[in-house]
Each structure stands twice: as C-alpha cells, then as structure tokens.
C-alpha positions as MATLAB code, in Angstrom:
seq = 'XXXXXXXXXXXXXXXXXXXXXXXXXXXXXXXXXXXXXXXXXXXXXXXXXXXXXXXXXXXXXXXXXXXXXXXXXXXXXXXXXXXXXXXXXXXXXXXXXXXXXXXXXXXXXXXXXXXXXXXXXXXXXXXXXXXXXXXXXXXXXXXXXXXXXXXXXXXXXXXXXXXXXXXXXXXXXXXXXXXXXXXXXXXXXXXXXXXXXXXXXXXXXXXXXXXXXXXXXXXXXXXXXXXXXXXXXXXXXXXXXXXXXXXXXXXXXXXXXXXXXXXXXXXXXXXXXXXXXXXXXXXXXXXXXXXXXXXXXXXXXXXXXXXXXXXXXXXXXXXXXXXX';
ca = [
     -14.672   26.671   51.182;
     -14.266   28.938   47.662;
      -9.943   29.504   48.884;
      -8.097   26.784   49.625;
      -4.526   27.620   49.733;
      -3.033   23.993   49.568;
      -4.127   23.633   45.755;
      -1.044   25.276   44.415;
       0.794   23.405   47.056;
      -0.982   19.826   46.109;
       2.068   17.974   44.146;
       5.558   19.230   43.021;
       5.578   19.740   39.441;
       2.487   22.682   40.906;
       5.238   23.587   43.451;
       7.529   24.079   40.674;
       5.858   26.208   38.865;
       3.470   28.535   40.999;
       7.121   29.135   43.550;
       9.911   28.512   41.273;
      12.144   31.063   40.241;
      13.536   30.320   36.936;
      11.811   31.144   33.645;
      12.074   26.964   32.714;
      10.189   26.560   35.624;
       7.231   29.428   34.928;
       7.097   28.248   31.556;
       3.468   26.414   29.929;
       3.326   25.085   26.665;
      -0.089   25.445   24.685;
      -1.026   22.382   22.627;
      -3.863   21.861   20.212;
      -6.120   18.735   20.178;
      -7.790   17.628   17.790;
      -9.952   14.023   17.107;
      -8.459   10.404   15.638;
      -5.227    9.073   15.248;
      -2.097   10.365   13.468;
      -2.912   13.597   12.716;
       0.112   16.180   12.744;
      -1.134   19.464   11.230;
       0.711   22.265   11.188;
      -0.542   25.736   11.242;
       0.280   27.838    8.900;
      -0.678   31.007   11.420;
       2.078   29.953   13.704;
       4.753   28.192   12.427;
       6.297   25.477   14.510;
       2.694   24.796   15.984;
       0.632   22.028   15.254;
      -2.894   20.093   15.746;
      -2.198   16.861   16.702;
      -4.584   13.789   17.719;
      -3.930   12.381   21.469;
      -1.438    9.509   20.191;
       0.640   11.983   18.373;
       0.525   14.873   21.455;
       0.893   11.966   24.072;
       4.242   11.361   22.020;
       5.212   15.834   21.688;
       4.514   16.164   25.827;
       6.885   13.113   26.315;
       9.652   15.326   24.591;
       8.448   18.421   26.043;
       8.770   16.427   29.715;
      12.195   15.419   28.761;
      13.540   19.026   28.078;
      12.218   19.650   31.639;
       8.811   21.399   30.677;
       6.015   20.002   32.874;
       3.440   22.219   32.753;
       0.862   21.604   29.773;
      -1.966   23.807   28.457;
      -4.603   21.804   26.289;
      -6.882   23.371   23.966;
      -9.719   20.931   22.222;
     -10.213   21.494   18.996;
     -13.618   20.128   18.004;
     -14.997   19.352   14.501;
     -17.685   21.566   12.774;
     -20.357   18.737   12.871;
     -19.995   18.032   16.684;
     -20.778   21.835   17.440;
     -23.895   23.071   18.557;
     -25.155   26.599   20.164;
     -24.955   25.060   23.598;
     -21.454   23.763   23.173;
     -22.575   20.448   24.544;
     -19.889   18.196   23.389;
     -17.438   20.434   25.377;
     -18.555   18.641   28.868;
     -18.821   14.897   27.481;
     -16.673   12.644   28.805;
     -16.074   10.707   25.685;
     -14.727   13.840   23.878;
     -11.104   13.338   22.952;
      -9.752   15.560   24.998;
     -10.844   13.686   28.146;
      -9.029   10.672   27.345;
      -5.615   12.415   26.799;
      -5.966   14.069   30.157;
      -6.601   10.760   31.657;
      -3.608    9.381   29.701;
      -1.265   11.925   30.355;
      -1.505   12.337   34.308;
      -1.768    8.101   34.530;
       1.813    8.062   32.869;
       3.071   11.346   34.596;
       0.938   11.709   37.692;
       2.380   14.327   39.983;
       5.177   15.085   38.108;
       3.225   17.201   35.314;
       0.730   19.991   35.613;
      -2.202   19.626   33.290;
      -4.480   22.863   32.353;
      -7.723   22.878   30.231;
      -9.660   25.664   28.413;
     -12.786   25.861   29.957;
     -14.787   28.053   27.455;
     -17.708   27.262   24.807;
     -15.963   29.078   21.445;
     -14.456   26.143   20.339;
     -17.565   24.383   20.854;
     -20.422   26.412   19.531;
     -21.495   26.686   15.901;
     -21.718   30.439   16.526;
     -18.201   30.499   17.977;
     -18.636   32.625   21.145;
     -17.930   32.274   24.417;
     -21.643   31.905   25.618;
     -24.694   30.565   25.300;
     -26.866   33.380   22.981;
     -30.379   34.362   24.270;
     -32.245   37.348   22.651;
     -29.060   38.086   20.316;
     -26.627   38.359   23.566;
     -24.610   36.136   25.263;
     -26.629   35.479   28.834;
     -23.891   35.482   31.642;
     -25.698   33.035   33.655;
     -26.901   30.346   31.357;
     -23.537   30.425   29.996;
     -21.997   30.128   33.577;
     -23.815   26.842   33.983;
     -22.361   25.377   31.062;
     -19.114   26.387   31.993;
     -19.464   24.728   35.472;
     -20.275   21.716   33.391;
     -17.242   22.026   30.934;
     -15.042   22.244   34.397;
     -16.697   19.679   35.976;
     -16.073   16.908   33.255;
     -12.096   17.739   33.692;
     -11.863   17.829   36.699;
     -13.334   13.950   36.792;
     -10.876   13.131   33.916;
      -8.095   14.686   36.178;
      -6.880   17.847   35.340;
      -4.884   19.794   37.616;
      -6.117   23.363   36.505;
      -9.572   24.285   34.738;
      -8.772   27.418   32.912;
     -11.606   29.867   32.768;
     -11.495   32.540   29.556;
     -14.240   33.287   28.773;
     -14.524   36.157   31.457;
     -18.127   35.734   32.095;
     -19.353   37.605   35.745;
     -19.187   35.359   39.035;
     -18.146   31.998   36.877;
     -14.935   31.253   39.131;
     -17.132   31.102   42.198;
     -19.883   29.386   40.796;
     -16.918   26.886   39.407;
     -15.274   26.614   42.713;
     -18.759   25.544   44.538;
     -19.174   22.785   41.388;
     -16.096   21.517   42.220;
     -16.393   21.325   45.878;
     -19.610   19.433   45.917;
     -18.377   17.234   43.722;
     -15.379   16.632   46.211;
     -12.827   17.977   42.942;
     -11.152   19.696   46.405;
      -7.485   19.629   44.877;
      -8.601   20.767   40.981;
      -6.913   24.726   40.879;
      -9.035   27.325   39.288;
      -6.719   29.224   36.684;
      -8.754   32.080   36.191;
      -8.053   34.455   32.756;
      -9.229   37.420   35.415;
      -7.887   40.536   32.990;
      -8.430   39.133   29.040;
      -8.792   41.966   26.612;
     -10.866   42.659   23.448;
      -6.935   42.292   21.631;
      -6.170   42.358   18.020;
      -3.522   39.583   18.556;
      -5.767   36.738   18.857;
      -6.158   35.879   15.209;
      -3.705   32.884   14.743;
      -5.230   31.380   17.730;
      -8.831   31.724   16.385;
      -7.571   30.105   13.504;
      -5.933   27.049   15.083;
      -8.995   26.185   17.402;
     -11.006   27.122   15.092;
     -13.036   29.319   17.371;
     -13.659   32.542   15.352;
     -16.981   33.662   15.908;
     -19.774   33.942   13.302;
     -20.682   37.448   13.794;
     -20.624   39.909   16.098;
     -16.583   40.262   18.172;
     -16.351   39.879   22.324;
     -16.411   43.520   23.361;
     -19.191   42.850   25.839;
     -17.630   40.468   28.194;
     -14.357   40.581   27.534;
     -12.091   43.834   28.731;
     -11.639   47.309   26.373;
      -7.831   48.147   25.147;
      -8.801   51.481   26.466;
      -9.349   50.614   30.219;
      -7.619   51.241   33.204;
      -5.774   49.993   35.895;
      -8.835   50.106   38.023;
     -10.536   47.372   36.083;
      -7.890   45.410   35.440;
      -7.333   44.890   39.611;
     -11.204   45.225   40.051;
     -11.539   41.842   37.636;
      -8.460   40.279   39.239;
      -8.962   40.861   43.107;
     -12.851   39.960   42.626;
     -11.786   36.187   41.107;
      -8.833   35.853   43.734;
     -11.829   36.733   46.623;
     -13.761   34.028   44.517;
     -11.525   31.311   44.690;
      -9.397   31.622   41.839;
      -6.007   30.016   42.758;
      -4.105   31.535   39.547;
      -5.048   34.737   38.136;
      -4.384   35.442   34.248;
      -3.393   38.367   32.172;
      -3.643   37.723   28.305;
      -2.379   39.358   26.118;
       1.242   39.772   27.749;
       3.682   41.630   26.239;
       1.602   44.938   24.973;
       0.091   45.304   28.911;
       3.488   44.656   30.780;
       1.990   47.924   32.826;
      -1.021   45.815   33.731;
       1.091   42.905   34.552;
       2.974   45.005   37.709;
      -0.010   46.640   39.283;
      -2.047   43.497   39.129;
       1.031   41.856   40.290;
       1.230   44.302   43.348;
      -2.534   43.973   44.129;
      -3.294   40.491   44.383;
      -1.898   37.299   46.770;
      -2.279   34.533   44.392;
       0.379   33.461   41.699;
       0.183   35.625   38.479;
      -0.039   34.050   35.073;
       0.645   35.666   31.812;
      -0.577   34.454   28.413;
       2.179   35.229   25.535;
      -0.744   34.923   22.849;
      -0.654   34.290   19.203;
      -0.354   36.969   17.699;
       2.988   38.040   19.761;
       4.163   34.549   18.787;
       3.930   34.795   14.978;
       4.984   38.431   15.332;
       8.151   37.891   16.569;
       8.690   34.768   14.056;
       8.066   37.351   11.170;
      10.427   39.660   12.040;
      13.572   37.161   13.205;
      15.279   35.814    9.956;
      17.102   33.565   11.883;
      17.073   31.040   14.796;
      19.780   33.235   16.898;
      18.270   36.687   16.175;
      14.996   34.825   16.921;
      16.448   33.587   20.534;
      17.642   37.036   21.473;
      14.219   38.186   21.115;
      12.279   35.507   22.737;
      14.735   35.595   25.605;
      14.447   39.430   26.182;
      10.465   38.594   26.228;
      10.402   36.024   28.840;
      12.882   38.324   31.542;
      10.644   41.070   30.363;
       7.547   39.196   31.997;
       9.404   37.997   34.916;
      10.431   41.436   35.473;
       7.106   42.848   35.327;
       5.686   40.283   38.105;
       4.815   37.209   36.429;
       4.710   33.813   38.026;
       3.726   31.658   35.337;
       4.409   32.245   31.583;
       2.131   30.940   28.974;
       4.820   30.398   25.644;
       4.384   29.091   22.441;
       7.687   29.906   22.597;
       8.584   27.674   25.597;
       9.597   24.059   23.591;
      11.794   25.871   21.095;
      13.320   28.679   24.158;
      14.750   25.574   26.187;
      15.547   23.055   23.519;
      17.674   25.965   21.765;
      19.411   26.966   25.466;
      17.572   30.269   25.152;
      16.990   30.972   28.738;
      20.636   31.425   29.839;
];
C-alpha cells in the first residue's frame, strides 16, 4: 500500500499542522545538528541561526515547544572525516542525529512533529546528492542509499523522512522500504518541485554540503521551467506515496505554489530557504521593519496555497507576536 491517507492523520501535533489554519500552526522550524556536547555556533550566513550539538538543540526545541511551535525540521551536519562518496554514515544508527530524534519524540511523543533530511550532500566528500558513477550521479544506486538513509529514521522515530534530493522514483521506492519494514505510520515529505536556485548558499554553508565540483542542474528542476513540470514532478510523487509534497524555494515561485496547489490532493509544503532568510535580514534595520516584512511573507504563502511553511523565520515571527 504506497497511499495511506491516515499518516497525516496519525497524532495531533500532524493534525495540527497538515489541517490547521493559522500560520503558527503551518509553521516548521529548521535546526542544524551537529556532533558532541555544548556546541552553540552561530552562522554567520544567517544570523540568529545556529549549529548546535543534541544537548544544546534538545534545550532550543524545548523553547521553541513552549512558544507553541511543534513541528521540527532536522538537518545533520556531519564532520569532514566521517564523509565518504557513499554517504554511509548518513544511515548509521549511532550517528548523532539518531539519538536526538529518539530523545526528542520520548520527551514529546505525539505532541511534536519530527522531519529529517533524507539526502547524501551532507554526507559525501564530493557533496552531492548522489552516489557518482562514470562522472554522474546514478539515479538508482543513489535511490538505494536513500531508502537506507530513510529507513534508519524511521527506526529512530521520526514522523516525516524528507526526500530532497529529487532523484526519479525515490518516494516509491521509499514508501515500499518503509512498508516492509512495518514503518506504516512514518509520512513521506517529499521536496517534489526543488529548483536549481541561487538562494541556497547560506544553507550550503551551514550544513556544510556545497559540492566539490560540478552544481545540481541534472536532477534538480531549471529556473526556466514551466508549470507543466512543476505539477508533472508533484502529481507523480503524490501517485507514489508521498503524503506531503514540497516546493523550495518559496517566495520567488509563489506562481508555482497556486497551480501545484490546485493540482494535487495532498497537503502542500513550502520551503522559505536561506537565501530569502538572510535577504530579508539585510535589508530590515530594525526588529519592527523586520516583522512587517516577515509577516507579509508568511500571508503571502498562505495566500498562494500553502499548508505547511518551512521558516527560519518561524521562532523569532511568534516570539515577537508577528503573526497577528
């Protein structure tokens, strides 16, 4: 069974925020994870962001759960000497990110909703999002891996394994993994319409997940496409199980938002990337100029048809009574 509608029905913090209708309720923070104890980086790329080790994020969600956001992103950052070209360490179950999704849904349980990146760039020595064969990234091998990757959080609990690295046929070969593994509840957030974008760089530089050579222009989607494509890529993942469907970047295709919004049946995420992040923290001298802005953002994806809304923005926009 590659559709199970129940999944985004399974607890209510998922209830909350596939069917709410507030923007508090849409709203996903991104965190970055990175190995030992104590470690509170901040990046310079995106101010107000950090790394931070599992003891010191297991305190930040706490607040972020307090403020009322429950819905949790986690990107692993892993070190350079644990990388190789198969991105093995990304599926082991001793890797730190596995332990802070076990601790985090055996304080929170239902009440939280816990996503992973389930992708090899932050894994691989080369940095892409595949496994390389003959100088290209080989769909299938790398499809395998990623099974693997989402396999590995699903056992550690994760509520959502996010697929971006917009590989060909991954979600359904992710959604059989799962179900012969009996992972029957884990959701499938799928990043079905990702774009080639230009406003990725502060996130390459956070997970440190830039790649070597070469850029992503074969897998994932060209600035220049149409509409077509964009509900081609997002109708064949819903038909493939994907229970959340993804559009990243968010705020330069708004237009891509709607139509995919009016095409498909399954909840519609948006990612509010990076580079829109540290744009809008440029050009706001001020924390009430800044909250104008960041509010006008967040009804402008709502408005276009999006269910979910991936924010950097989010723990600043509701502990700053943005939203209202």
């Amino acid at each position: 069974m590659n559709i199970r509608p129940r999944i985004n029905r399974w607890t209510p913090s998922r209830r909350d925020l596939n069917f709410g209708t507030s923007i508090l309720s849409s709203l996903v923070q991104p965190h970055f994870v990175v190995s030992g104890v104590g470690v509170d980086e901040p990046i310079s790329s995106m101010p107000g962001i950090h790394r931070q080790s599992p003891d010191v994020l297991l305190q930040t969600i706490a607040s972020d759960m307090e403020l009322g956001i429950h819905a949790h992103m986690l990107f692993a950052v892993i070190e350079p000497s644990m990388k190789d070209a198969n991105a093995s360490i990304a599926s082991s179950p001793e890797m730190h990110l596995m332990g802070l999704i076990r601790e985090l849904k055996s304080t929170y349980g239902d009440s939280i909703v816990v996503l992973t990146d389930v992708c090899l760039c932050t894994a691989t020595d080369h940095g892409h999002c595949g496994i390389i064969h003959d100088d290209v990234i080989d769909n299938d091998l790398t499809v395998a891996e990623l099974c693997s990757i989402a396999l590995a959080h699903a056992e550690a609990g994760a509520d959502y394994v996010s697929a971006s690295d917009m590989m060909d046929g991954r979600v359904l070969a992710i959604r059989e993994a799962l179900e012969q593994a009996g992972h029957v509840s884990t959701g499938i957030l799928s990043y079905s319409v990702k774009y080639a974008s230009s406003f990725y760089g502060p996130f390459r530089d956070a997970a440190s997940s830039s790649p070597s050579f070469g850029d992503r222009g074969s897998h994932q989607m060209d600035i220049r496409s149409g509409y077509s494509e964009a509900v081609l890529e997002a109708m064949g993942d819903e038909s493939e199980g994907a229970d959340i469907i993804m559009i990243k970047p968010a705020l330069t295709y708004l237009d891509v938002v709607r139509k995919v919004s009016d095409n498909v049946s399954r909840p519609v995420a948006v990612y509010n990337v990076s580079g829109e992040y540290s744009m809008v923290l440029s050009s706001t001298p001020d924390q009430h100029s800044r909250g104008k802005m960041v509010r006008e953002i967040l009804h402008s994806f709502k408005r276009a048809g999006a269910d979910i809304i991936v924010s950097y923005h989010a723990r600043e926009a509701v502990s700053c009574n943005w939203l209202e």
